[in-house]
N, C-alpha and C positions, 0 to 999 in steps of 0.2 A: 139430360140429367140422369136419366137410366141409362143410357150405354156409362155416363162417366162412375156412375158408382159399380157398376159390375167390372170394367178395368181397374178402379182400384181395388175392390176383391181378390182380384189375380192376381194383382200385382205382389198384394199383402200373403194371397199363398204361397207366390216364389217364394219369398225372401226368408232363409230360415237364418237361423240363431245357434251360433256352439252352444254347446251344453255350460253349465258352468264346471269347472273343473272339481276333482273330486278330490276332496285331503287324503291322505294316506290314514290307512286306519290307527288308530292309537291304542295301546292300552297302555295298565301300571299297575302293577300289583307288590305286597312287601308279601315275602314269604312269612308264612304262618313261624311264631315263635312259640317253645313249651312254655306251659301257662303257669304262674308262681314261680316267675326267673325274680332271683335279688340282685341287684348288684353294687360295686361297692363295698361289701361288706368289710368288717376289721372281728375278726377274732383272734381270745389268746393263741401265744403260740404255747405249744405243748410244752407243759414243763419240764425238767429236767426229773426224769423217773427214776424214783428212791426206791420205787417196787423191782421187784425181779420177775418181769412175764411167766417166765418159765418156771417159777415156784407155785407148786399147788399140793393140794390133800394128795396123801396117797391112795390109789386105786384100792375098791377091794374085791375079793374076787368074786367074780362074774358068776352067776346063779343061771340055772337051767331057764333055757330062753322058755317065755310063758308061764315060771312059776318065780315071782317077785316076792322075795321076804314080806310078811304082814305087816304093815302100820309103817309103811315106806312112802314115801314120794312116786317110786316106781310103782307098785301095789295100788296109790290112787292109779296114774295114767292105765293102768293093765285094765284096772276095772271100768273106767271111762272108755275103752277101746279105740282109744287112737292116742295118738302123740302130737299135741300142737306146735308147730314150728314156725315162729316168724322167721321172714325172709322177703325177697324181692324177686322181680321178676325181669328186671332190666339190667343185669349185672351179669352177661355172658363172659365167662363159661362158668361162674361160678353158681346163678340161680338166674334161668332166664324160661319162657314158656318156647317151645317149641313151635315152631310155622307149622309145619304136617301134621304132627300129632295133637300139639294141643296140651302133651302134657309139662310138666314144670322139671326144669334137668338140670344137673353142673353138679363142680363139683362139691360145692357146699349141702345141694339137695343128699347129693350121696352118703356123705358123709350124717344129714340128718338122716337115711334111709339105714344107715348101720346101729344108729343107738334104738331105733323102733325095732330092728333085727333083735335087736340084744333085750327086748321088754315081750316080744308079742312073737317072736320067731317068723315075724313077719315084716320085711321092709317094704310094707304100702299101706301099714297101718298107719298112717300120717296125713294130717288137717293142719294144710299151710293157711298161715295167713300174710298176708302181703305188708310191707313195712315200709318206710321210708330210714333211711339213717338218724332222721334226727328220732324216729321213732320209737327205737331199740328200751333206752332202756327205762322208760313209760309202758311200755308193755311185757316188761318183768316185772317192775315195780307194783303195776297192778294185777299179776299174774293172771294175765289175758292168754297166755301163750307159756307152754313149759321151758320152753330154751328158743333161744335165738342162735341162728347159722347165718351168717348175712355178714360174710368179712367184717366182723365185731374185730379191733383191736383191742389189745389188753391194755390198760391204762387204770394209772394208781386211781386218778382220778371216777374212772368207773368203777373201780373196785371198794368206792366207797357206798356205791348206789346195787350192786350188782354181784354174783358170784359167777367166776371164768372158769371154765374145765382149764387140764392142761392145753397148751398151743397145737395147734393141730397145722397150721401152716405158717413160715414165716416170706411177708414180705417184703419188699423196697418201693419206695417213694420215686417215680421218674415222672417223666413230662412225654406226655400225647403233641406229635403236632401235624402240619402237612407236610406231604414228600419233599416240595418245592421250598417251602420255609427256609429262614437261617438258623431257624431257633435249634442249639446243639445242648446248651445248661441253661442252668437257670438264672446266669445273668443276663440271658438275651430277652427274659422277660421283664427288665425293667420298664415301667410306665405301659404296659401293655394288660390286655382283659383276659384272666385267667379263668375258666370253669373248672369248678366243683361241685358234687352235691350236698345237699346241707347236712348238718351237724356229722363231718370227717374231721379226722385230725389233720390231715394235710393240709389245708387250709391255715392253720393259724404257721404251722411248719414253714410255707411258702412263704408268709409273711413274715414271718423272722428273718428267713431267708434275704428275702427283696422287699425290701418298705415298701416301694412302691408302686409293688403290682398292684392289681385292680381285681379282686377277685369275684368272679359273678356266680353265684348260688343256683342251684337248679334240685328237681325232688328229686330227681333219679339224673345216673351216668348216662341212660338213653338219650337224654334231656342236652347233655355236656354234647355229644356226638353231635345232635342237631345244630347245636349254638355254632359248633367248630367250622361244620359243613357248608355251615352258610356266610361265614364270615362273621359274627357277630362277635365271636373270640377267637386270641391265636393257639392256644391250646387248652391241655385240658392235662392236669396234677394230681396223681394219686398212687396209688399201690399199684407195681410193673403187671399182676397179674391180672388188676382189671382194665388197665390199660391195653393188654395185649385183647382181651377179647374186643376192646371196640373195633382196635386195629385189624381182625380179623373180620368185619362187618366192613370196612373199607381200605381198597386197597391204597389209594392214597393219602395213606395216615401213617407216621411213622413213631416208635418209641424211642424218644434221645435220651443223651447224659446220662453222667452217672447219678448211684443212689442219692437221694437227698435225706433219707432218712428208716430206719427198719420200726416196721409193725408185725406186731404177732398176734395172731387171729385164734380167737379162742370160741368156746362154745358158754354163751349167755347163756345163765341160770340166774333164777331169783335169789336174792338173798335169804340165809337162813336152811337152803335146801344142802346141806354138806352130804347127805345120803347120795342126793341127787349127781355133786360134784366129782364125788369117787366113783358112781357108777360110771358116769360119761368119760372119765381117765381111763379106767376099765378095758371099755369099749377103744378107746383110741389107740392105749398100749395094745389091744388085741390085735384090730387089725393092722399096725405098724409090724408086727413080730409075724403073723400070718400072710402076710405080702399085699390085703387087703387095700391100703393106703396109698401103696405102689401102682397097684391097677386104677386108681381112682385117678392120680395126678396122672399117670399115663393116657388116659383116655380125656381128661378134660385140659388139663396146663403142659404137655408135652412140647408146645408152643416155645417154654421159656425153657427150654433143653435138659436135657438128663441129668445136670449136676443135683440139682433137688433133691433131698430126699426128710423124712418122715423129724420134725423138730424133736430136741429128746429133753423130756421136760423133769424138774426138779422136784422130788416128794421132802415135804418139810415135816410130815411124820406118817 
């Protein structure tokens, strides 16, 4: 009985067993989407504009930088020592923060950096504050912020809530898509997901355009980039010059078709400030006639080529 159970020992030590086989490892992940996406949406489209963008107060002239007429709009901001400026920071090359530096640049900052020139003889006297589009004109209305610079269109409709400097830039409405894409106008976007960011006029524009796009909301154009990148939508609709900066964040992103529609980009002021209004025309006409203007789209929109140059706007007295 002892020899037979120690042979079955041995026997039971031979005999081994494969392993069991091993699954291949798995995973699954959704790439992270930006947070507060709408979509879906239906807004108006932009009405048919009774207004003239390019009609404003006439400029008056420009006062020695640092010494601000008394009992001014300007005279407040001098004495507060800065110039609040809503804007954005995901809106390259017009208002975006810098990776190395850190600080906020394009050329809408620029352009906020020349009316602080024109108040304080200093262009870094300036407290941005960060906006979203739908944001703009709740923070004139509550005057949170002196002027808004944040590719503000002109629109009759805002001009009921808001005062516009004269147009400081005009642009055109195209369509962001990938290299590979078919999409060339914008009937190739029928039944397809279009990004924007919330409260633009393109948006309701597109939709007049094509019933039935799908348009999907996002808070910033950084947002649109992401959406595009990953597939979630086939392009992305707005004014050519913010278009071109996303395009220049990726090289497989291209800008199609022609114009779908002209905006003119003015400087947000609160209603009531007409002091304010002629000063910042001031400031516009100066640096347009000093070459000012010209250095600024040169260095930030030279992208959308040399024919550009400085909007010439209409004084209605």
């Amino acid at each position: 009985m002892v020899l037979l159970g120690v042979l079955t020992l041995t026997l039971a030590a031979c005999v081994k067993f494969a392993a069991p086989q091993s699954l291949p490892p798995t995973a699954t992940a959704t790439p992270p989407t930006p947070a507060d996406v709408e979509t879906n949406v239906s807004r108006e489209p932009p009405p048919n504009e009774s207004c003239n963008p390019s009609l404003t107060l006439r400029p008056t002239e420009l006062p020695e930088a640092g010494k601000m007429a008394p009992n001014t709009t300007m005279a407040a901001i001098h004495g507060r020592g800065r110039l609040i400026v809503g804007l954005d920071i995901g809106s390259n090359p017009f208002s975006f923060r810098d990776p190395l530096s850190g600080d906020i640049k394009g050329f809408d900052v620029d352009i906020a950096r020349e009316i602080a020139r024109a108040i304080f003889n200093s262009p870094d006297r300036v407290e941005y504050r960060v906006l979203s589009s739908a944001d703009r004109i709740e923070a004139l209305r509550s005057n949170t912020v002196d002027v808004v610079v944040k590719t503000m269109s002109i629109t009759c409709d805002r001009m009921r809530d808001v005062n516009f400097s004269a147009p400081y830039y005009v642009a055109s409405q195209r369509i962001l898509a990938l290299r590979d894409s078919t999409i060339e106008d914008a009937e190739d976007l029928a039944g397809q997901r279009v990004c924007a960011a919330r409260g633009v006029t393109s948006i309701g524009r597109l939709q007049q355009l094509v019933p039935s796009v799908k348009m999907v909301e996002t808070t910033t154009w950084a947002d649109c980039l992401v959406l595009l990148q990953q597939g979630e939508v086939v392009a992305v609709s707005t004014d050519d010059a913010i278009l071109a900066g996303l395009a220049i964040q990726d090289p497989w992103l291209k800008v199609v078709g022609p114009g779908l529609g002209t905006e003119y980009y003015g400087v947000g002021i609160p209603r009531g400030q007409d002091d304010m209004v002629r000063f910042v025309n001031a400031v516009l006409a100066s640096i347009t006639v000093n070459g000012r203007w010209q250095q600024i789209y040169n260095e930030w929109l030279s992208v959308l080529g040399p024919q550009y140059i400085a909007p010439q706007p209409i004084y209605r007295d």
